[in-house]
C-alpha positions in Angstrom: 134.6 93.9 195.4 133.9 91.7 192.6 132.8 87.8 194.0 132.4 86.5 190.3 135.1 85.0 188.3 137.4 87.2 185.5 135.7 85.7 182.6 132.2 86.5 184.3 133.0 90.1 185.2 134.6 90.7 181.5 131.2 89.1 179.8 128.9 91.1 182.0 130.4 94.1 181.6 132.2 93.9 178.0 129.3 91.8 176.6 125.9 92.0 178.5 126.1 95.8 179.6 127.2 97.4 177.1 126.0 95.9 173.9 122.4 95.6 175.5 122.1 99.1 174.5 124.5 98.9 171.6 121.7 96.9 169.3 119.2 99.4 170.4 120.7 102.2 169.7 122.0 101.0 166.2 117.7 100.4 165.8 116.0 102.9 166.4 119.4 105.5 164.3 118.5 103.0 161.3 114.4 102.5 161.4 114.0 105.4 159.4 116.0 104.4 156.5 114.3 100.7 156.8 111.0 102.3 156.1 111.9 105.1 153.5 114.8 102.6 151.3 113.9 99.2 151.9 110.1 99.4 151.9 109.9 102.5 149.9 107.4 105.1 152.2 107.9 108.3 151.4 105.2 109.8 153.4 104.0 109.4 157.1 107.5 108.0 157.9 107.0 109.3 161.4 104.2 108.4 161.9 105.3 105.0 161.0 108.7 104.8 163.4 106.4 106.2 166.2 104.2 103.2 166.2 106.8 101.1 165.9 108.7 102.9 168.6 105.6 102.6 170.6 104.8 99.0 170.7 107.9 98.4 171.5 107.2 100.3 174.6 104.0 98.2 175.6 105.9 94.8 175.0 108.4 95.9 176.8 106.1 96.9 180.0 105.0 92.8 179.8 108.2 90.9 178.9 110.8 93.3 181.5 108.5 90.7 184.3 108.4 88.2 182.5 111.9 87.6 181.9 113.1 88.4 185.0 110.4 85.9 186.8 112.1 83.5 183.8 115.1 84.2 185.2 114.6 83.3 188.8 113.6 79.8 187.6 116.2 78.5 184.6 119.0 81.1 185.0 120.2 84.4 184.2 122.7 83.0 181.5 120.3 80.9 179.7 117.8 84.4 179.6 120.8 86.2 178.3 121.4 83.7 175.6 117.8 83.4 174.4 117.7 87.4 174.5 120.2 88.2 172.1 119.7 85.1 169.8 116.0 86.8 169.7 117.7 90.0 168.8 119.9 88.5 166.3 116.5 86.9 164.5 114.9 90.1 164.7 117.7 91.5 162.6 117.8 89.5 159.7 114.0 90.0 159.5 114.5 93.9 159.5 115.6 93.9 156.4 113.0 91.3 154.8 110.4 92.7 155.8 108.1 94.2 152.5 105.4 96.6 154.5 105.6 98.4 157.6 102.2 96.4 158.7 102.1 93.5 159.8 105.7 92.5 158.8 108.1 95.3 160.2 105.6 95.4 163.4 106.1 92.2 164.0 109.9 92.2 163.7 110.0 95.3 165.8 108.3 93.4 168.4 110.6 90.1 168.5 113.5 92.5 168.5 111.4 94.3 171.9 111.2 90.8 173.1 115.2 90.3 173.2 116.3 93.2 173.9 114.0 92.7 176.9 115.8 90.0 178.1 119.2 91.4 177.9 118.4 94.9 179.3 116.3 93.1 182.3 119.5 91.0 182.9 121.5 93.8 183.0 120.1 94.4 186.8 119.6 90.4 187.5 123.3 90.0 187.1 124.5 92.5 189.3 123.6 91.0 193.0 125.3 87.8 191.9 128.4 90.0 190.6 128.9 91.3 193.9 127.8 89.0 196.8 129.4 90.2 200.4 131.7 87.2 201.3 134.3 87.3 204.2 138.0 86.6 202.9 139.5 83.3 203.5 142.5 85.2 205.4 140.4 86.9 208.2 140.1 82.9 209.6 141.7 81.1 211.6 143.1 77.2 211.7 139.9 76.1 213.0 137.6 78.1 211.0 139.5 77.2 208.2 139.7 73.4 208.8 135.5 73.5 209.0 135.2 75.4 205.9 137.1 73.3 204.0 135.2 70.2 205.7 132.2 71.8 204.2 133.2 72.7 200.6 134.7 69.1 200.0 130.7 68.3 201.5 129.0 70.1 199.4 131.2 68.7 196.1 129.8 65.4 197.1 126.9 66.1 197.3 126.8 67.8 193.9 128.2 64.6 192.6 125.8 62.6 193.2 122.7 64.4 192.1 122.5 63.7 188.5 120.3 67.1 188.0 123.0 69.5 189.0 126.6 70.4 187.5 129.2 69.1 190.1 130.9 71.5 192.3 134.2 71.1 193.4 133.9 74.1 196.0 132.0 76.5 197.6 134.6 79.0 197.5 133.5 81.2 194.9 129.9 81.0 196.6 128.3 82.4 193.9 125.1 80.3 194.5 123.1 80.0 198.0 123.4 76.8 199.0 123.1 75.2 202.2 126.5 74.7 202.8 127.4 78.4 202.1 124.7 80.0 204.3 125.8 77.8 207.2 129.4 78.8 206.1 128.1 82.4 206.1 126.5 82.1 209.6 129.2 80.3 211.3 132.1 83.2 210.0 129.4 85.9 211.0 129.4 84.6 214.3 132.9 83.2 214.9 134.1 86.6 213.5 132.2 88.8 216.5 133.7 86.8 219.1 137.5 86.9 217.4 137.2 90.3 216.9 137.4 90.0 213.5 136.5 93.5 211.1 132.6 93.4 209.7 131.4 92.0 206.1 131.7 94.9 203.7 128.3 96.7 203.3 126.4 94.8 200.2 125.3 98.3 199.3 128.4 99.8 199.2 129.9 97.0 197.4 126.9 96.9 194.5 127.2 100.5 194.3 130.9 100.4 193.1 129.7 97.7 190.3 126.6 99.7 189.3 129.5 102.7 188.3 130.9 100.4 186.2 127.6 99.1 184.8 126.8 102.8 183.7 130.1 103.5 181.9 129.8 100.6 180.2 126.4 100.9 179.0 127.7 104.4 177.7 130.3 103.3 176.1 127.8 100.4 174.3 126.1 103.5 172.7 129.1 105.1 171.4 130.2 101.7 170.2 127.0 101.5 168.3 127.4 105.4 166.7 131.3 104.2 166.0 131.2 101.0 164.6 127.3 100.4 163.6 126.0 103.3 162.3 128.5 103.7 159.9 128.6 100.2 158.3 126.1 101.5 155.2 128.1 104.0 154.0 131.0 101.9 154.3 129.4 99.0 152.2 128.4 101.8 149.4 132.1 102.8 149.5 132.7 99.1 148.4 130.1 99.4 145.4 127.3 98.2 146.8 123.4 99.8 146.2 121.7 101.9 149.0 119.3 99.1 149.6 122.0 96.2 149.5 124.8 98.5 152.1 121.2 98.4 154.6 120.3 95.0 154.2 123.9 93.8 155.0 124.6 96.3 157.5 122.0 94.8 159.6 123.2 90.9 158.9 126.6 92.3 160.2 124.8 93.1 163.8 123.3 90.3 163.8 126.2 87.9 163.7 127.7 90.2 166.5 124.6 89.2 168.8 125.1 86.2 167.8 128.4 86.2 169.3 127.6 88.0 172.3 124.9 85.2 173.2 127.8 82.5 172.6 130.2 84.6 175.0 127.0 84.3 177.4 127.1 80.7 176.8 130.2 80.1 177.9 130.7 83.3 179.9 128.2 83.3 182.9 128.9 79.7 183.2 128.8 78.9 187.2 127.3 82.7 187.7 124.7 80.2 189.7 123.2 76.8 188.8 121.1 76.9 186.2 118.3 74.6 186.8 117.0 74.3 182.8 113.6 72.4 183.0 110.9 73.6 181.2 108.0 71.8 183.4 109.2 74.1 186.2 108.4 77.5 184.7 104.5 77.2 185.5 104.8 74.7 188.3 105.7 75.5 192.0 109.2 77.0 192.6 110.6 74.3 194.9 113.3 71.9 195.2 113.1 68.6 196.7 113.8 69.3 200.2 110.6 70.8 200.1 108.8 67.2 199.6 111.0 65.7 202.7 110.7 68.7 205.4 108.7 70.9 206.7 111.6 73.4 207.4 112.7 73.9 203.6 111.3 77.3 201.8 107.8 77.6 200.9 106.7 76.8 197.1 105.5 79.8 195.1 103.8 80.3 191.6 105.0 83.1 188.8 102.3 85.3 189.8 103.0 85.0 193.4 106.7 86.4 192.3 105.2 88.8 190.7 103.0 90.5 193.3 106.2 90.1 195.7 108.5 91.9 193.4 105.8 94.4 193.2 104.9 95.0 196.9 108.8 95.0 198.0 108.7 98.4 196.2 106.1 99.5 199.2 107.7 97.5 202.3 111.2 97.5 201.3 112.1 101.8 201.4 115.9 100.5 199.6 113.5 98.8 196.9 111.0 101.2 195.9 113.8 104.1 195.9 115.5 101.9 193.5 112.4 101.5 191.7 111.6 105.3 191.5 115.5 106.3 190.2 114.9 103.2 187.3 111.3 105.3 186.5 113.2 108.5 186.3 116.6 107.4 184.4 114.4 105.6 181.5 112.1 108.8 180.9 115.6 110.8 181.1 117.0 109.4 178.2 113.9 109.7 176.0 113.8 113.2 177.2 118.0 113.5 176.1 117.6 111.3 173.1 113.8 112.5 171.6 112.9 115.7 172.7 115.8 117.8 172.9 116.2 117.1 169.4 112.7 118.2 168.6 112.9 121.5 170.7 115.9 122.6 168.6 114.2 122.0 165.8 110.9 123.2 166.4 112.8 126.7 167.4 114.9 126.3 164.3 111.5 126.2 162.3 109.5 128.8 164.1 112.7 131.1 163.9 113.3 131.0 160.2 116.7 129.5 160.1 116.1 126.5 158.3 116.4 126.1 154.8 118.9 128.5 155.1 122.2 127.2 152.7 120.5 123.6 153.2 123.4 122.2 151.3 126.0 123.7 153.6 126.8 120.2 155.2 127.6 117.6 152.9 126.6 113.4 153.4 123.2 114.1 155.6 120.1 112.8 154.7 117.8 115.2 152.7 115.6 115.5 155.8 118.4 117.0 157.6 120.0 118.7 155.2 116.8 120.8 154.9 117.8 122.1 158.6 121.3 121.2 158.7 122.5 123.5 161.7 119.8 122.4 164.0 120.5 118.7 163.6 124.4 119.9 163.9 123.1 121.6 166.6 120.9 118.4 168.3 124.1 116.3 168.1 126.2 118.9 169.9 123.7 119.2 172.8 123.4 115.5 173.2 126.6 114.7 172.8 128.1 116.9 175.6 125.0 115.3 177.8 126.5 112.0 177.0 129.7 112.9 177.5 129.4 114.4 180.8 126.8 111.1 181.8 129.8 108.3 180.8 132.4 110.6 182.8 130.3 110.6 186.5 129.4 107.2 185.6 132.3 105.8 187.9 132.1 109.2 190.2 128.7 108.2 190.7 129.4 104.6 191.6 132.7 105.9 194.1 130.4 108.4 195.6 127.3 105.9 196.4 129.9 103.6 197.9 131.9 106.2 199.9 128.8 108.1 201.6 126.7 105.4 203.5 123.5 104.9 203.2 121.4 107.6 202.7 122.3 107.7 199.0 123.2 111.2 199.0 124.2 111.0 195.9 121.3 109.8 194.4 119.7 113.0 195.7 122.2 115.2 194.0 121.2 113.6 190.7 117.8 114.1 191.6 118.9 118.0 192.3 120.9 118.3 188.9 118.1 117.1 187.1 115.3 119.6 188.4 118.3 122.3 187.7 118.9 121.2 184.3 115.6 120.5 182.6 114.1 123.8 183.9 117.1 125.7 182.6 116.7 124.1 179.7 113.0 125.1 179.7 113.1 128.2 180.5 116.5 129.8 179.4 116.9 128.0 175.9 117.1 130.0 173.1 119.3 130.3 169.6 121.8 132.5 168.7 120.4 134.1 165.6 123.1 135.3 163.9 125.1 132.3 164.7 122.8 129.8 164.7 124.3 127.9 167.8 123.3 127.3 171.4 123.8 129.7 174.3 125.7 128.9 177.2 122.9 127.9 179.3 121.6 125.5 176.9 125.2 123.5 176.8 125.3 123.9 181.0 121.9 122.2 181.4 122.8 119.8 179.0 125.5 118.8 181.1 123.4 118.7 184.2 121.0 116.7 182.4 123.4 114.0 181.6 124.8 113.9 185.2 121.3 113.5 186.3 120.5 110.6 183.8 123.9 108.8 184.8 123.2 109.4 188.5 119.9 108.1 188.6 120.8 105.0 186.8 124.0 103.9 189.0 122.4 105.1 192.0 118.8 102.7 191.2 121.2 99.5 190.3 123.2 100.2 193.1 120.0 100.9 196.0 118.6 97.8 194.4 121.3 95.2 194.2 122.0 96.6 197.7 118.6 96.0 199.0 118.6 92.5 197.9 122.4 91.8 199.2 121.7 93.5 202.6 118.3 91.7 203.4 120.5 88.5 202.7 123.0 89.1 205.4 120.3 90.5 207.5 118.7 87.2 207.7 122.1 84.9 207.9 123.0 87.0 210.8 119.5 86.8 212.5 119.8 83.8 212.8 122.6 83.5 214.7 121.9 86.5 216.7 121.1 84.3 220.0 123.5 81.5 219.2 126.9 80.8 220.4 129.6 79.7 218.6 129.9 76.3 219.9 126.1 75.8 218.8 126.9 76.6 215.2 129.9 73.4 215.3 127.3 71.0 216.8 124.3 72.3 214.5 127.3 71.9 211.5 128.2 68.1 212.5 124.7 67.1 213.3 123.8 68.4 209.9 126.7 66.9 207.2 124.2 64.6 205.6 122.2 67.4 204.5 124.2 70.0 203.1 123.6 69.5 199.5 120.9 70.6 197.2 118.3 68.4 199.2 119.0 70.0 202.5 116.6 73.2 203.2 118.0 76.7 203.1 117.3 77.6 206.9 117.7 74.1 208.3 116.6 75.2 212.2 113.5 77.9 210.8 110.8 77.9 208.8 111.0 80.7 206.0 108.2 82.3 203.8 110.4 81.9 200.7 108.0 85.0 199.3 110.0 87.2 201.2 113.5 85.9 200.4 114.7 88.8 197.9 118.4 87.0 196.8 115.8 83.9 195.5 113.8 86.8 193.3 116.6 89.0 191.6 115.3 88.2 188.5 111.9 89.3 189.5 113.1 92.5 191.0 115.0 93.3 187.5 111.7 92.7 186.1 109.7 95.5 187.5 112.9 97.7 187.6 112.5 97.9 184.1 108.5 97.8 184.0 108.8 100.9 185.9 111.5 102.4 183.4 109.7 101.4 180.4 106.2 103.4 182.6 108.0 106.4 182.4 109.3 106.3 178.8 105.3 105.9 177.8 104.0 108.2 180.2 106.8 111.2 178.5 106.2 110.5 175.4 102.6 110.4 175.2 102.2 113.2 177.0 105.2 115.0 176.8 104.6 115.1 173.1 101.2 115.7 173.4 101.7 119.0 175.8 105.1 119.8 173.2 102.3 120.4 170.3 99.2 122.3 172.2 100.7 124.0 175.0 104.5 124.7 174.8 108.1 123.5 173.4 109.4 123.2 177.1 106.4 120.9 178.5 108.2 117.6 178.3 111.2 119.3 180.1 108.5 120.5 183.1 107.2 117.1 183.4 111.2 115.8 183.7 111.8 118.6 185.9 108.6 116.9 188.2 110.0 113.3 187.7 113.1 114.3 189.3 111.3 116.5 192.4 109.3 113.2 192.9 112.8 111.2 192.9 114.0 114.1 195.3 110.5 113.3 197.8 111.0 109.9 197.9 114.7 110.4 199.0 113.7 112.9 202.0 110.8 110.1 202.8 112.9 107.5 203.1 116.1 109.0 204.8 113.5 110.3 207.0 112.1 107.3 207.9 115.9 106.2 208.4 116.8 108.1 210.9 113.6 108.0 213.0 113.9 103.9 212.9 117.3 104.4 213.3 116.9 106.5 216.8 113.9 104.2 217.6 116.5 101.3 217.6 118.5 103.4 219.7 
């Protein structure tokens, strides 16, 4: 399943997936307390964090591209590294910072602009993580005796360009190379005629990974309320002040990101060649094959990435579904982590319970011990949505893998979403004389989560798909009205250029604006544009319609998210099947 090496698989998901949302989470708990005991505000302390919160948001919408276009052109790892140095900067200035404007702005936004980078790389690592290769035991002598002609080809090669890291083999074929996508072609072909089983699908494959991703980026949040969230009182315990516990609480995170970026150093080292050149970020994308042949993949510009990212949403159906589940997951867990919170308690309020024995629950802050049961309350509701989420994380990933390609499952998060946020809208209420949840309220929780955790596994897994299968698409068209024997005399005849300055597609020209493996990066990029679209479009309005029109409006507009995620699946299984019979 996995194509990547242990120490890669164990830093993407033990370092970049999980504590990618880790430092988030351990922000925006803490802001709060940055504002009101570091800088002293007493008043229009939400009003503060929402700004803050806010402009994260808009930065966000510009730097998800723009790191992942980065990406595509000096490397996923060295993004990584740069993301979560970034974050660790942003840290130490937190808790320097002497006014909420400009100072705290400003170190909100650096902190936006690496966590950014890390999030976005979260989805830019994954198609490399699980690359469809045939195994070395499904060939025979022959097959084996030209592969290994062409890996110990390829390591020259490497050697003597001066640029590039050496390569000893292609094995791990982690990076498209010449080499490998004649290697690719030759097995695809050889395989047919020896009757050899099929490739593994790429979406099945990614799916299983993306199950993974989501249970580890749910475990980075608990790791975050566990072990982050806690380091103040801990430091008072040891005698420090308030404001001191704070200060180094947040110096503590931010030698763990520095950490993580090291691990990232060394850990994604060889996830694909990392071509570190600064002139080449606003130049053409191009190698030098592209200055000796004609047959080599077109140049492109930033921009140019850009608008192909953007359109493959419309021309790709795989792509904009993934697109549409990323737009719906993000809004999700503003809607879980935000507004659920404030409906409890806005009822709590305009039902008279709070204030009730506000020192019933000892070591909250004042603010919540003013309404102590409805943030007990809060935490129980979103806890059993989290809890239900990071359980179907894998189930999710299993499911996606196990039932094709019309991403069924994806449809029944879609399904447990429009369930869950209007039984949460409509059939929410508190128990008086308790002062706890009903039954519905915990149930559509729990359908809530599952819907959040769905649509997030499902997207990365429909989108890493889409890239991986339009890459073995095009490696077997090519050899679709070739024989074997062609391959071995196109193979010897091409020896002396099967290195980095050999072109990609050595017998066709290719638009290289098409070529989705070469813009991972860029697709990451507007995954998350479109996530961080729908976090400002619910909170804006969704809060908005929650204070002039009704406590349950945010949860309508979720409930609509998710019946849009629903169309788009019937449009494009639709279209399936009728191209599918059409090919028939």
């Amino acid at each position: 399943m996995f194509t990547a090496s242990r120490l890669q698989i164990a830093t993407y998901l033990l370092g970049v997936c999980p504590f990618s949302i880790a430092f988030l989470v351990f922000l925006n708990s803490s802001v709060s307390f940055v504002v009101t005991d570091l800088i002293h505000i007493q008043h229009g302390v939400g009003d503060a964090v929402g700004t803050l919160g806010f402009a994260d948001e808009l930065l966000a919408l510009v730097a998800c591209p723009f790191w992942g276009i980065l990406s595509d052109r000096i490397g996923v790892r060295t993004v990584c590294v740069v993301g979560y140095v970034l974050v660790a900067l942003a840290l130490v200035i937190f808790v320097q910072c002497k006014n909420v404007y400009p100072q705290l702005l400003l170190a909100r936004l650096l902190f936006s602009l690496g966590g950014t980078a890390a999030s976005t790389m979260v989805t830019a690592v994954l198609p490399a993580m699980s690359t469809i290769l045939r195994s070395e035991n499904s060939r025979g002598p022959g097959q084996e005796q030209s592969a290994d002609r062409r890996a110990s080809t390829a390591a020259n090669s490497h050697e003597d360009e001066s640029t590039h890291a050496p390569s000893v083999s292609v094995s791990s074929e982690l990076t498209i190379t010449p080499a490998i996508y004649q290697s690719h072609s030759a097995q695809a072909a050889e395989a047919e005629v020896a009757g050899l089983p099929p490739a593994p699908d790429p979406t099945a494959t990614s799916s299983k990974i993306a199950g993974y991703v989501g249970f580890s980026a749910g475990c980075g949040a608990l790791l975050a309320l566990i072990l982050f969230l806690p380091l103040p009182e801990r430091f008072q315990k040891r005698g420090y002040s308030p404001e001191s516990s704070l200060q180094y609480s947040y110096y503590t995170v931010a030698v763990v990101a520095l950490f993580i970026s090291l691990w990232c150093l060394i850990g994604l080292h060889g996830l694909r060649e990392e071509h570190v050149n600064i002139t080449r970020i606003f130049k053409r994308f191009q190698s030098k094959q592209t200055k000796t042949t004609d047959h080599g993949a077109k140049p492109t510009y930033p921009w140019q990435d850009f608008q192909t990212a953007i359109s493959s949403g419309f021309r790709r159906a795989d792509i904009g579904l993934g697109y549409v589940g990323g737009f719906v997951a993000r809004a999700s867990s503003v809607g879980i982590s935000l507004f659920v919170p404030l409906l409890v308690n806005a009822l709590f309020r305009s039902s008279g319970l709070c204030g009730q024995d506000p020192d019933k629950i000892g070591g909250l802050p004042e603010l919540k011990r003013k309404c102590s049961q409805a943030y007990v309350l809060a935490a129980e509701l979103t806890g059993v949505s989290q809890l239900c989420a990071l359980l179907c994380a894998p189930l999710f990933g299993y499911a996606s893998a196990r039932l094709g390609r019309r991403h069924e499952p994806l449809m029944f998060a879609a399904v447990a979403g429009i369930v869950g946020y209007l039984l949460l809208a409509t059939r929410f209420k508190v128990d008086t004389d308790h002062q706890k949840g009903s039954v519905e309220a915990f149930l559509s929780m729990c359908l809530i989560g599952i819907s959040q955790i769905g649509a997030i596994v499902c997207s990365l897994g429909v989108l890493s798909g889409g890239i991986l299968k339009q890459q073995k698409h095009e490696s077997l068209q090519g050899n679709a009205s070739r024989s074997p024997e062609s391959h071995a005399v196109d193979q010897e005849s091409q020896t002396q250029q099967t290195g980095e300055d050999a072109p990609l597609i050595p017998k066709a020209g290719v638009d290289s604006s098409k070529d989705l493996s070469r813009l991972k990066g860029s697709i990451a990029g507007i995954y998350s544009l479109y996530g961080g679209a729908g976090i400002l479009i619910l909170t804006k309005v969704g809060g908005l319609l929650f204070d002039r029109v009704s406590f349950a409006a945010p949860f309508y507009i979720m409930a609509t998210f998710n019946a849009i995620l629903l169309l788009v699946w019937i449009l494009v299984t639709t279209l399936s099947l009728f191209r599918h019979k059409g090919g028939n």
